[in-house]
C-alpha positions, 0 to 999 in steps of 0.5 A, spaced: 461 518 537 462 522 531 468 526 534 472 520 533 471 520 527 473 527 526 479 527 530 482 521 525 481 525 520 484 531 522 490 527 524 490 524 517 489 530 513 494 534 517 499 528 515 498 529 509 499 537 509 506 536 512 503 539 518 508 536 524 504 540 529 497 539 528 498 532 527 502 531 534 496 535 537 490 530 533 494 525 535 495 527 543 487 530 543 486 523 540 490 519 546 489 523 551 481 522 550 482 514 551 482 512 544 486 506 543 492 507 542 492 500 536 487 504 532 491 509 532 497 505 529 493 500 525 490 507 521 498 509 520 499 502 517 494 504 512 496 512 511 504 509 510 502 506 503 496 511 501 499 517 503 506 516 503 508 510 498 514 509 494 516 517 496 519 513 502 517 505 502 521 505 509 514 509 511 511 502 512 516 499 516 516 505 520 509 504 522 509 497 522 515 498 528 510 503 531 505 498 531 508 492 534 512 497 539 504 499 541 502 492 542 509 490 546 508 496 551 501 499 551 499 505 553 501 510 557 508 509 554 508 507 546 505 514 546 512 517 544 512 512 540 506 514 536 508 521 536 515 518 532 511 515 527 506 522 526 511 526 526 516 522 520 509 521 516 508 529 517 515 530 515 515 525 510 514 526 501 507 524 499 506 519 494 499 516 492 502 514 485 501 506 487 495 507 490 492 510 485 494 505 480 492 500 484 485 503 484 486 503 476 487 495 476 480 495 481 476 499 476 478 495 470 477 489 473 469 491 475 469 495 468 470 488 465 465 484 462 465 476 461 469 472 463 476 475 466 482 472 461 486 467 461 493 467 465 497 467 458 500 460 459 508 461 458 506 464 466 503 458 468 507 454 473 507 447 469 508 441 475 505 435 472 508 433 465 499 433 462 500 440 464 508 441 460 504 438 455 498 442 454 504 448 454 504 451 461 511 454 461 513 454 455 517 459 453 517 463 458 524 468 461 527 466 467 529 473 468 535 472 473 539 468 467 539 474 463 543 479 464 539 485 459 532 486 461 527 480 459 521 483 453 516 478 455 508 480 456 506 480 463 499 480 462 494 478 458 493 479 451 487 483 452 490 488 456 497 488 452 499 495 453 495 498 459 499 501 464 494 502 470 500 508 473 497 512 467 491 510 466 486 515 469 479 513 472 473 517 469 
């Protein structure tokens, strides 16, 4: 019931709060219960970029490992597996910045009106020589045969500008 609920809430939360204790313990409370130990790592998929991201990018692939691990053995034995994983998160630095920014991209694409833009068209692939033609690709900069950083626009001209890392939603 609700309790389920509120036990993956403590656990997240006590993550979040970098409390290794609490967190063992929601995780153990959970467990024990009967939950089913792929939720829980599935949710520590979710939590790895949410909460922690590019503080600590290898949170991710320590979760996913947690998860696999989970599913390659099952329960009772992937608990201590599990218990790796809410510890380091627990421990790990937080950072919500691409979560945040990502939550920026959505709002401005619901927020948009008409028509979404265009692909500019030096990013557009040009596989047919009609599409070469009509200007596809077209001056685009292989970044890789540069050895500075390439000045080029990456999105489209009606958003020139817009940096979703520092854009706030109202």
């Amino acid at each position: 019931g609700e309790e389920h609920y509120n036990c993956i809430s403590a656990l997240h939360k006590s993550m979040r709060g970098s409390d290794e204790n609490a967190s063992l313990y929601w995780l153990a409370r959970m467990l024990e219960g009967g939950e089913d130990p792929l939720y829980v790592a599935r949710r520590l998929v979710r939590f790895a970029s949410e909460d922690i991201g590019l503080a600590d990018p290898l949170a991710l692939t320590q979760a996913v490992a947690a998860y696999q691990g989970c599913h390659f053995i099952g329960m009772p034995e992937c608990e201590v597996i599990l218990a790796q994983c809410v510890v380091y998160f627990a421990r790990a630095p937080k950072s919500v910045e691409v979560y945040r920014a990502y939550s920026n991209v959505k709002e401005c694409l619901r927020m948009h009106t008409g028509p979404l833009p265009p692909v500019p068209l030096h990013l557009r692939n040009a596989p047919t020589r009609l599409l070469k033609n009509l200007g596809y690709g077209k001056g685009y900069k292989y970044n890789p045969m540069y050895k500075e950083p390439v000045e080029q626009d990456y999105l489209p001209e009606e958003l020139k500008g817009t940096d979703f890392f520092k854009e706030q939603k109202t």
